[in-house]
C-alpha positions as CSV (number, residue, x, y, z in Angstrom):
1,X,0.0,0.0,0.0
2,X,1.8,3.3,-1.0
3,X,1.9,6.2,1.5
4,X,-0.4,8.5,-0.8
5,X,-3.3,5.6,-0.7
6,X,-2.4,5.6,3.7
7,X,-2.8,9.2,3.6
8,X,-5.9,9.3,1.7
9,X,-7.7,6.8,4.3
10,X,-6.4,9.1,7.2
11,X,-8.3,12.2,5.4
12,X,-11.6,10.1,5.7
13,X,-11.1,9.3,9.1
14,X,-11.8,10.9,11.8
15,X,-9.5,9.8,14.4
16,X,-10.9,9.8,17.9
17,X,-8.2,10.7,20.6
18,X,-10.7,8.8,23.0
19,X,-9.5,5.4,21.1
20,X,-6.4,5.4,23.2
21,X,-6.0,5.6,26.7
22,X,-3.2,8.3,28.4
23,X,-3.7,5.3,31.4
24,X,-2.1,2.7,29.3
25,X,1.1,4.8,27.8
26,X,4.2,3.2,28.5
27,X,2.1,0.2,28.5
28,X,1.2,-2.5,25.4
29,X,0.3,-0.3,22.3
30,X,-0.7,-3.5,20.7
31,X,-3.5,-4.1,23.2
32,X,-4.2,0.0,22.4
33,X,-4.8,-0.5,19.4
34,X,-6.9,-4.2,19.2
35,X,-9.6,-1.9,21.6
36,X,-9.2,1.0,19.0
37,X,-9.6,-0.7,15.8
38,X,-13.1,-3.1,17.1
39,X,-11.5,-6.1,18.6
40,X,-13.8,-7.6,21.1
41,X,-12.0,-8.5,24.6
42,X,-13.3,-11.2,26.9
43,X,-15.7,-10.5,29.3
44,X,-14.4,-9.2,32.3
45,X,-14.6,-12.2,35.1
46,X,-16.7,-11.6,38.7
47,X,-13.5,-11.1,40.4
48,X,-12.4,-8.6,37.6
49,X,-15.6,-6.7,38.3
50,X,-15.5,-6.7,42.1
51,X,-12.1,-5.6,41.6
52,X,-13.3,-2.6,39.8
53,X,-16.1,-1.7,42.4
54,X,-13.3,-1.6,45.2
55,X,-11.5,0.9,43.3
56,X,-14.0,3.3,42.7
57,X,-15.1,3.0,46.9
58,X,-11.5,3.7,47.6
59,X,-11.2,6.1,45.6
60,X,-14.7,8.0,46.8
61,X,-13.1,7.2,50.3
62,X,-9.7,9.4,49.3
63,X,-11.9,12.0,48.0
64,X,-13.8,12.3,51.0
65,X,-10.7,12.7,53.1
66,X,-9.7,15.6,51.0
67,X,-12.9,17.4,50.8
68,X,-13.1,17.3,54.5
69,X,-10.2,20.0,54.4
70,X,-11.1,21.3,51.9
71,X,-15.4,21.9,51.2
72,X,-16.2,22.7,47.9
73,X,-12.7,22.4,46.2
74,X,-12.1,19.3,45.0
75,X,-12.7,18.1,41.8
76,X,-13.5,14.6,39.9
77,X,-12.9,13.1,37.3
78,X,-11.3,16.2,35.3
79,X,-10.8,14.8,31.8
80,X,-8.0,15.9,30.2
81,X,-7.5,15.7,26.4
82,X,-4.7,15.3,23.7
83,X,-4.3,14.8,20.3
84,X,-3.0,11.5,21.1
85,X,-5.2,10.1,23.5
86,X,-7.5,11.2,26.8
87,X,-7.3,10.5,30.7
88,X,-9.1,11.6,33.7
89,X,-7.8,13.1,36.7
90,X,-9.1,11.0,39.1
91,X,-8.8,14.0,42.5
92,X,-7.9,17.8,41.6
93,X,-7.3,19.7,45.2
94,X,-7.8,23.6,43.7
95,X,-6.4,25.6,46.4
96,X,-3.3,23.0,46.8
97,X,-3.1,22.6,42.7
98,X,-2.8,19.2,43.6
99,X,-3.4,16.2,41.4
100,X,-3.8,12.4,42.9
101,X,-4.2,9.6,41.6
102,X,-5.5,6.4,43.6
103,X,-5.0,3.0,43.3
104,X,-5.1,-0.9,45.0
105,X,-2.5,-2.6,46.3
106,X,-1.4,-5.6,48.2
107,X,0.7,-5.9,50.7
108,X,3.1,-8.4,48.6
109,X,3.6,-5.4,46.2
110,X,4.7,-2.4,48.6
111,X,8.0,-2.6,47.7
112,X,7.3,-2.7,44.1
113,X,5.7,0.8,44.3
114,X,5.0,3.2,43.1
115,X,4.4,1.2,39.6
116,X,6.3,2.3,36.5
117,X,3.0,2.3,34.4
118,X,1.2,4.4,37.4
119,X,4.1,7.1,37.4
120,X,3.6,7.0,33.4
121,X,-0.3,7.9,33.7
122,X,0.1,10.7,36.1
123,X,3.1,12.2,34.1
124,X,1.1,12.8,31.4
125,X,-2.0,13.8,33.2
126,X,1.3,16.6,34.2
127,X,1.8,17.2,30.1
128,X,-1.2,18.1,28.5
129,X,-2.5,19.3,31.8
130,X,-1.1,19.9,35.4
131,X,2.3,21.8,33.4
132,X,0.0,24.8,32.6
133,X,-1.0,25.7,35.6
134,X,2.0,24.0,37.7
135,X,0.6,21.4,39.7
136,X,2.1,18.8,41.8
137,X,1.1,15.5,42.0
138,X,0.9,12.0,43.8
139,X,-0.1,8.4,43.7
140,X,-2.0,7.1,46.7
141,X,-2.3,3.4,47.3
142,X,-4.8,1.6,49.5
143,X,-3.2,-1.4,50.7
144,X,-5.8,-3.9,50.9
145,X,-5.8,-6.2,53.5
146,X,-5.2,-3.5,55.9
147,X,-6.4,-0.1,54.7
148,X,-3.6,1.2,54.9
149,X,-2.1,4.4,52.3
150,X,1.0,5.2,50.8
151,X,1.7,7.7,48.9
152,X,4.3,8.4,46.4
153,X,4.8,12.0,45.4
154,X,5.4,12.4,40.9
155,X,7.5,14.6,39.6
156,X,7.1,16.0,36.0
157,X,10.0,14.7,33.9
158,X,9.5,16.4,30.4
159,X,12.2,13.6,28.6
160,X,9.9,10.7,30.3
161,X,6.8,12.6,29.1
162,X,8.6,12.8,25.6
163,X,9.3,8.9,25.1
164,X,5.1,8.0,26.2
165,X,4.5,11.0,23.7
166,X,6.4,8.9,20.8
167,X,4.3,5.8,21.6
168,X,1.1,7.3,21.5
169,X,2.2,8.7,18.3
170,X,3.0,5.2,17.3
171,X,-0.2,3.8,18.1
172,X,-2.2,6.4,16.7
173,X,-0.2,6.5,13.4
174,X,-1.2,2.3,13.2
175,X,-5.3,2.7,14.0
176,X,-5.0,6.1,11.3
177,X,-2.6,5.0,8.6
178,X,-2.7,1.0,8.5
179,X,-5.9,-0.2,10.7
180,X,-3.9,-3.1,12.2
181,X,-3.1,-4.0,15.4
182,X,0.9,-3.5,16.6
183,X,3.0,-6.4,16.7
184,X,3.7,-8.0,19.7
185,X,6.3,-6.8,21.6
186,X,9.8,-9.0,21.1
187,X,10.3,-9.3,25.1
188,X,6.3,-10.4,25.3
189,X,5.6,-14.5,26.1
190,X,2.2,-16.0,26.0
191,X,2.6,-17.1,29.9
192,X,4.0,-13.6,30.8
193,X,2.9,-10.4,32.3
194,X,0.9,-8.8,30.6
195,X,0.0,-11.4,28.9
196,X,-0.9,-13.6,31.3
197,X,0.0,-14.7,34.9
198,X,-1.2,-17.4,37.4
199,X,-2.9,-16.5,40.5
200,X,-4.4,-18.7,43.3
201,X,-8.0,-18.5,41.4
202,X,-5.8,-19.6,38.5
203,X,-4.8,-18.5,34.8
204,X,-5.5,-15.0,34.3
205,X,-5.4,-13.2,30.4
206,X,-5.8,-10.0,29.2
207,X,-8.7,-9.4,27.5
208,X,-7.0,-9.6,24.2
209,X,-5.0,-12.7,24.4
210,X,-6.7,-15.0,21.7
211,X,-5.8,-12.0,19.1
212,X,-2.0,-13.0,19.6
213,X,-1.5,-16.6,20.6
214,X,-4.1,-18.2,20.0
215,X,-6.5,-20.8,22.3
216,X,-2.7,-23.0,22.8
217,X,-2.4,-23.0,26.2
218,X,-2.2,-25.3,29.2
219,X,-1.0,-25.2,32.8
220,X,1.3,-28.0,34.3
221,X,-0.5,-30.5,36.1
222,X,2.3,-31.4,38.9
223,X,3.3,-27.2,39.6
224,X,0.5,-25.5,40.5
225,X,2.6,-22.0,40.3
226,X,3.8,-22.6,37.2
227,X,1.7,-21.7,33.5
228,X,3.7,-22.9,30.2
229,X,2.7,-23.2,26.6
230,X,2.1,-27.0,25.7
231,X,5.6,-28.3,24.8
232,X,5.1,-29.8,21.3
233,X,3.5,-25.7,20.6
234,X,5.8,-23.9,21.9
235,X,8.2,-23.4,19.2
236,X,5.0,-22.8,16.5
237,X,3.6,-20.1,19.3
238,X,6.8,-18.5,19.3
239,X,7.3,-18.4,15.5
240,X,4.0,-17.2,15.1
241,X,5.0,-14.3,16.6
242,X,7.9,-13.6,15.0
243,X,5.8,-13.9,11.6
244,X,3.5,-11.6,12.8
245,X,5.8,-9.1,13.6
246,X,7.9,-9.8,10.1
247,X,4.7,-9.4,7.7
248,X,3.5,-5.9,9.5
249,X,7.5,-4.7,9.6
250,X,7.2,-5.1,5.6
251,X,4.2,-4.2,5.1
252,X,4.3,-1.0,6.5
253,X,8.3,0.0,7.2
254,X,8.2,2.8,4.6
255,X,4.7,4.3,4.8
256,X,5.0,4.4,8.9
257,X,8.5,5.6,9.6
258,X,7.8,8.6,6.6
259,X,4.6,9.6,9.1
260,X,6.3,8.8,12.1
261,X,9.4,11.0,11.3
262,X,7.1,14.1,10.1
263,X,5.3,13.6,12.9
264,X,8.2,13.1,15.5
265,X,9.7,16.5,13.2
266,X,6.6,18.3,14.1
267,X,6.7,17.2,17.9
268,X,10.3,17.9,18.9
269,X,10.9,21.0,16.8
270,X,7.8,22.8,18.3
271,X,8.9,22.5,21.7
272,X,7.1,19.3,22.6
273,X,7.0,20.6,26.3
274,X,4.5,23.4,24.9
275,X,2.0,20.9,24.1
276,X,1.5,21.1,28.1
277,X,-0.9,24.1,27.7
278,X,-3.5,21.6,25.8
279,X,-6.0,21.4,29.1
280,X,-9.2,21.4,29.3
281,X,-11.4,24.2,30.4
282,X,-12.1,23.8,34.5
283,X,-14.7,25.4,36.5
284,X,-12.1,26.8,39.1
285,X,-15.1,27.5,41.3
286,X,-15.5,23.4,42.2
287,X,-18.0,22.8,39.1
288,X,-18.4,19.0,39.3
289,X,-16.0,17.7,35.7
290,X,-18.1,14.0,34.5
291,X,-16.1,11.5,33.0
């Protein structure tokens, strides 16, 4: 497919920066862009789900803790927009200019924290929106089987915010230009985070995991801690890949590195810290911002 054909179907599309998620940067871009581009996930399992629900009490019990200080002044749910994708402030203090963002924990994970993908989200919640204005921000986590928080203070780092920028660049340039799905990621396994992982409810996917290896998987009988690709698969799982990611290299090496190096041009030579000042419009007065 020449370029001029790619950049014809980008003219008649209108590209929807609510397709990708600022929460997942840093994160898989292939799993962006399956969502993006129609792919159904699996249904979300009862212990996914109840999952959900204590995130959103801890984070109306955060929220309450701050607007006991301060009545009136703190904001949810402030969406903020990009031309690469959108987010949501999850807790905006006003008279502190404070951002948080809240999260679930266990206690096996405290010294794992803050999360690298967690720092990613709120530094670009700090890029297209906090930067402006010159907020501060901080991850809070509820440790679960004790209540108790940590919190992990996030400072902007404009060359961090620069390499997520790039990727949502990338993902946006494969839903616009080529409508597929990203390769799989060369350090990515079938029985690997984020792919998937074993808990003690068992095997646990994401959503999206038929889309790249298949329904060719099976947990060792004798090691209950331990998930592996059936042995005589392994090798064709593993080639699979590595055929995947081959075909869309040729397919679209010249169309997508043109359009990525305009685009990346066009980023870094207008001051890509600038792009900071792309907010959205608050109600400084407390209006209540809906997701």
């Amino acid at each position: 497919m020449r370029l001029e054909t790619l950049l014809a179907r980008a003219h008649e599309q209108t590209f929807d920066p609510r397709q990708i998620r600022l929460s997942e940067a840093g994160q898989c871009g292939r799993r962006q862009t399956l969502r993006a581009l129609g792919y159904t996930p699996t249904p979300h399992t009862a212990r996914e789900l109840a999952i959900f629900d204590t995130g959103h009490w801890v984070e109306d019990k955060i929220a309450e803790e701050w607007e006991s200080r301060y009545p009136g002044q703190v904001n949810r749910q402030i969406e903020v927009m990009s031309e690469f994708g959108t987010g949501h402030i999850e807790i905006y203090v006003e008279p502190l200019n404070h951002i948080v963002e809240v999260k679930t924990t266990t206690e096996k994970q405290i010294a794992r924290l803050p999360l690298s993908s967690h720092v990613a989200q709120v530094t670009l919640h700090l890029h297209y929106w906090g930067q402006a204005w010159g907020s501060t921000a901080e991850i809070v986590y509820y440790v679960k089987e004790t209540g108790q928080t940590l919190s992990f203070p996030v400072t902007y780092d404009p060359q961090r915010a620069r390499e997520l920028v790039v990727g949502l660049m990338e993902v946006k340039a494969a839903i616009e230009l080529t409508g597929e799905p990203l390769p799989i990621p060369d350090d990515y396994q079938a029985t690997s985070f984020p792919c998937a992982w074993y808990t003690l409810q068992g095997l646990m996917k994401c959503g999206f995991w038929a889309y790249c290896w298949g329904a060719q998987i099976a947990t060792e009988p004798d090691k209950k801690d331990v998930v592996a690709v059936a042995p005589p698969l392994q090798a064709d799982v593993q080639e699979y890949a590595q055929v995947r990611q081959q075909l869309q290299a040729v397919k679209t090496q010249e169309e997508i590195l043109e359009t990525r190096r305009d685009q990346l041009e066009a980023g870094f030579g207008c001051n890509l810290g600038s792009k900071a000042s792309k907010r959205t419009n608050l109600n400084r007065k407390g209006d209540d911002v809906n997701e």
